[in-house]
C-alpha positions in Angstrom: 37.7 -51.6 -7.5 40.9 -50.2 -8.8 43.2 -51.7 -5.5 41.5 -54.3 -2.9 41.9 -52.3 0.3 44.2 -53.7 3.0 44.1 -54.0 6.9 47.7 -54.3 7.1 50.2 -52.4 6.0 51.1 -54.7 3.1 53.8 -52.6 1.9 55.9 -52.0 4.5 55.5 -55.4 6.1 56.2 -57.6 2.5 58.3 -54.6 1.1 58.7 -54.2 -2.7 61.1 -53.3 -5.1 60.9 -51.7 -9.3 62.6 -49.9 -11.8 60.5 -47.5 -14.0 61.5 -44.3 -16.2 64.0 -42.0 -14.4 62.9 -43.6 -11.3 63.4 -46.9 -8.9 61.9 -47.9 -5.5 63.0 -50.0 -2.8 61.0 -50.6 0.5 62.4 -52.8 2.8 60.3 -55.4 4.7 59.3 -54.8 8.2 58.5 -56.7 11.5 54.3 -57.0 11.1 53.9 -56.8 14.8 55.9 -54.0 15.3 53.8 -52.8 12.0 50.8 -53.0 14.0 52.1 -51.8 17.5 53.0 -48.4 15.8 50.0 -47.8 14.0 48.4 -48.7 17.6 50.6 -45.4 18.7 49.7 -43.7 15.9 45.9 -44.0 16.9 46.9 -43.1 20.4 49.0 -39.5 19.3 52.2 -41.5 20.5 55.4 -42.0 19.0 56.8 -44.9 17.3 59.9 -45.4 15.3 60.3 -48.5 12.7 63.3 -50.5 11.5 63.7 -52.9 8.7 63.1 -57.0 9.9 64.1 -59.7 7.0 62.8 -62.8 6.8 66.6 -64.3 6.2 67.7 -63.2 9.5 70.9 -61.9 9.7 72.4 -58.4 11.5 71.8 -54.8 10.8 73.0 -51.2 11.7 70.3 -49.4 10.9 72.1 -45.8 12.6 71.7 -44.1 8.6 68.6 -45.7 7.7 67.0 -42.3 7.3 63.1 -44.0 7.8 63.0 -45.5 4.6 65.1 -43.5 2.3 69.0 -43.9 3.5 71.5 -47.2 3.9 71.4 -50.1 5.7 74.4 -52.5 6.8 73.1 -56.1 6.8 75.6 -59.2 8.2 75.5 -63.0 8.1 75.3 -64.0 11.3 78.5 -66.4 11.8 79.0 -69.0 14.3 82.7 -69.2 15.2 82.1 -71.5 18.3 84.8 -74.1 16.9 88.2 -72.4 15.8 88.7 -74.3 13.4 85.4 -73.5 11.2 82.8 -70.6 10.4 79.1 -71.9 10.3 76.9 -69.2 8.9 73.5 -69.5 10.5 71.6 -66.4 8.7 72.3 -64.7 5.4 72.0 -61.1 4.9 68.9 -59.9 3.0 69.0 -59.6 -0.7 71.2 -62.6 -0.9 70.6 -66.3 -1.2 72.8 -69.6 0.0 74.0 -70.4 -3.8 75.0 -66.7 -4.4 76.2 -66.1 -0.5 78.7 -69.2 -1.4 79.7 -67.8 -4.6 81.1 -64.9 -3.6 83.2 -67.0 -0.8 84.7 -69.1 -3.5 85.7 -66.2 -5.5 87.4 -64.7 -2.4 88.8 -68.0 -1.8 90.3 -68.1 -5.1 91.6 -64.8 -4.8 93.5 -65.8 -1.8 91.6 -62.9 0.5 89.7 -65.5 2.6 91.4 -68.8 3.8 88.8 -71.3 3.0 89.4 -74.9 1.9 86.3 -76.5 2.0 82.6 -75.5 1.1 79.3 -77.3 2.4 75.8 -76.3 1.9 73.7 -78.1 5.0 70.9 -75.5 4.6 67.3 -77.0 5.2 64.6 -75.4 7.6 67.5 -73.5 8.7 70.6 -72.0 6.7 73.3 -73.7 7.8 76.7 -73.2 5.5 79.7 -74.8 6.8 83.2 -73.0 5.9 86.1 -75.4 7.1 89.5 -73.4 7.1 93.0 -74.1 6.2 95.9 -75.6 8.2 96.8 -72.8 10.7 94.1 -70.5 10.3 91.5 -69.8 13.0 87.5 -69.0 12.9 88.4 -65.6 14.5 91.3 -64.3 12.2 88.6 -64.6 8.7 85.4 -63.3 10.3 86.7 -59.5 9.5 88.1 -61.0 5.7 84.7 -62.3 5.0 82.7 -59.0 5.9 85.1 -57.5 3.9 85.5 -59.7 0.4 82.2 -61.6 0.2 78.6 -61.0 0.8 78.5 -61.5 4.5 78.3 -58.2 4.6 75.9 -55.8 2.3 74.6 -52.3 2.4 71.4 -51.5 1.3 69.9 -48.5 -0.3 66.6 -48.2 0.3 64.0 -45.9 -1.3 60.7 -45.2 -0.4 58.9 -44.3 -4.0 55.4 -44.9 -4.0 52.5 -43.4 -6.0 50.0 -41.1 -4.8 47.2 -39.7 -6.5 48.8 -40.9 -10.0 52.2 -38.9 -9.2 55.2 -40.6 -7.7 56.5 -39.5 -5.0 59.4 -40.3 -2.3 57.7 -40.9 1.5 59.1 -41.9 5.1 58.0 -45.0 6.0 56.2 -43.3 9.2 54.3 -41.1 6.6 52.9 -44.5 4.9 52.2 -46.3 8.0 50.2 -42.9 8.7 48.3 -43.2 5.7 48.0 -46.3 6.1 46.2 -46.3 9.6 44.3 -43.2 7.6 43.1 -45.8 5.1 41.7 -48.3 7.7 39.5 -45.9 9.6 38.0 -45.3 6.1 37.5 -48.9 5.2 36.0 -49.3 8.8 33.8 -47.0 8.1 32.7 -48.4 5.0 32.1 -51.4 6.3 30.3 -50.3 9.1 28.0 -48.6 6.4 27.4 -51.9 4.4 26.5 -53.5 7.7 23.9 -50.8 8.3 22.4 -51.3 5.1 21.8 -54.8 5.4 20.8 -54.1 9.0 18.1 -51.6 7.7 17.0 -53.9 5.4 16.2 -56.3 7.3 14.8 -54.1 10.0 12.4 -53.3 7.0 11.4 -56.6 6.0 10.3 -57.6 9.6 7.7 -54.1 9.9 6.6 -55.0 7.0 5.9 -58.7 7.9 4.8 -57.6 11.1 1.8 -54.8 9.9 1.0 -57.5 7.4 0.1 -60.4 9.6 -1.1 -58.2 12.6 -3.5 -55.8 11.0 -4.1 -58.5 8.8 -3.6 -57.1 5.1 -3.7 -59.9 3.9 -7.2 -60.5 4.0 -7.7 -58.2 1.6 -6.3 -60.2 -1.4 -8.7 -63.3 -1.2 -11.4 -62.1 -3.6 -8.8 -60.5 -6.0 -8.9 -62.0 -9.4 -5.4 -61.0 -10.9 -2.1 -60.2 -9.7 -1.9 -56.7 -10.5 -5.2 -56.4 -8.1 -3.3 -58.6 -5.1 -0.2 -56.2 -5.3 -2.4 -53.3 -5.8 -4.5 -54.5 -2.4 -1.2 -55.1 -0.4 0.2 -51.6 -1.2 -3.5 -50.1 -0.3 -3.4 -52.1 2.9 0.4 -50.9 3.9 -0.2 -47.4 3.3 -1.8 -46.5 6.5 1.1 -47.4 8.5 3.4 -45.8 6.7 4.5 -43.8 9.8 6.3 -47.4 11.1 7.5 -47.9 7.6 10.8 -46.3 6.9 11.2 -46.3 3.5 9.5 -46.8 0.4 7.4 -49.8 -0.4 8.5 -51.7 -3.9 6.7 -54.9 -5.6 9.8 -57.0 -4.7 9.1 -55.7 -0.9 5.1 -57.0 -1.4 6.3 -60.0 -3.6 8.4 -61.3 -0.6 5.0 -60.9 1.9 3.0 -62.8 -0.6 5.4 -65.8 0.3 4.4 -65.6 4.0 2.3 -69.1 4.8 -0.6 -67.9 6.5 -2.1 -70.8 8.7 
């Protein structure tokens, strides 16, 4: 197969980004339950609308995010419980920890964001730890770091996908759409390769049952080669070839040779 097909919308649920020639892409990842709940809709003639989820966590104002193809705002979230230190609990998507504390040392150096110590307690869960100078509060920097660090980020996104061997820009509700679209065709296909092997064995079995029950095979024990023996089995099937539903082959006679008759 040219692509292994998918149950899920992979695409929108793992996102993806790429440059190419005169053209870029960037999906955003997606909440795979809500994923599923839409194309649920979808199968129902409802409605269903779908916003960006990211694995890092974080805040988002998704009021221009155009269903795939306008801007996102993504935040840290910050934890300014103490006033005398900013804990940043999630990180906005796109970044990491080591590039997230980067850009607050530059500020810092820069004099636009009173920090005066920097520690990285991130494990399971991010935890960066942004202790503040003498006589400045947790409150009076949370604006300065949305402003001059990467607490705050907007995203682009754009929804370039091919189809058919042509690029072309789609809403993420038209890809779930296809998407959905796709499944009821692999469904189907399925469902056909069941039958198949369903009919199959639906055709071994008549054939095991004429060949015991009007006993066909009695008419191979004074046959001298095995040419003759397949040549009698076929004779002895053909009368019932009204129960039969499809052709009779040697493989089909070899298997009712294997029968123990006792």
């Amino acid at each position: 197969p040219v692509v292994l097909p998918a149950k899920i919308p992979v695409l929108l649920a793992q996102g993806a980004e790429g440059i190419a020639v005169g053209m870029a892409t960037r999906i955003l990842p997606h909440n795979l339950i809500e994923l599923l709940e839409a194309e649920v809709s979808y199968m129902k003639d409802g409605e269903f609308q779908l916003f960006p989820d990211f694995p890092t966590g974080g805040l988002i104002d998704v009021s221009d995010y155009g269903d795939g193809n306008g801007r996102v705002l993504v935040r840290a979230r910050l934890d300014i419980s103490d006033p005398k230190r900013v804990v940043i609990r999630d990180i906005p998507y796109g970044t990491t920890t080591e590039s997230l504390i980067a850009t607050i040392e530059d500020a810092a150096r820069k004099n636009k964001v009173k920090v005066s110590s920097i520690q990285d307690f991130t494990a399971e869960h991010v935890e960066i730890e942004l202790h503040l100078a003498r006589g400045v509060y947790a409150e009076e920097v949370v604006d300065a770091l949305y402003a001059f660090t990467d607490c705050e980020m907007s995203i682009s996104p754009n929804l370039m996908v091919i189809e058919g061997e042509r690029p072309r820009q789609m809403s993420v509700t038209e890809v779930l759409q296809h998407n959905v679209d796709s499944l009821v065709d692999i469904l189907k296909a399925e469902l056909r390769v069941e039958e198949g092997q369903l009919e199959k064995r639906l055709h071994a079995k008549t054939l095991e049952q004429i060949f015991i029950e009007n006993r066909v095979y009695k008419e191979i024990e004074e046959k001298k080669t095995a040419e003759a023996v397949l040549k009698a089995v076929h004779t002895g099937l053909r009368p019932h070839q009204a129960q039969i539903k499809r052709e009779v082959t040697d493989e089909d006679v070899q298997e009712l040779l294997k029968i123990p008759i006792r």
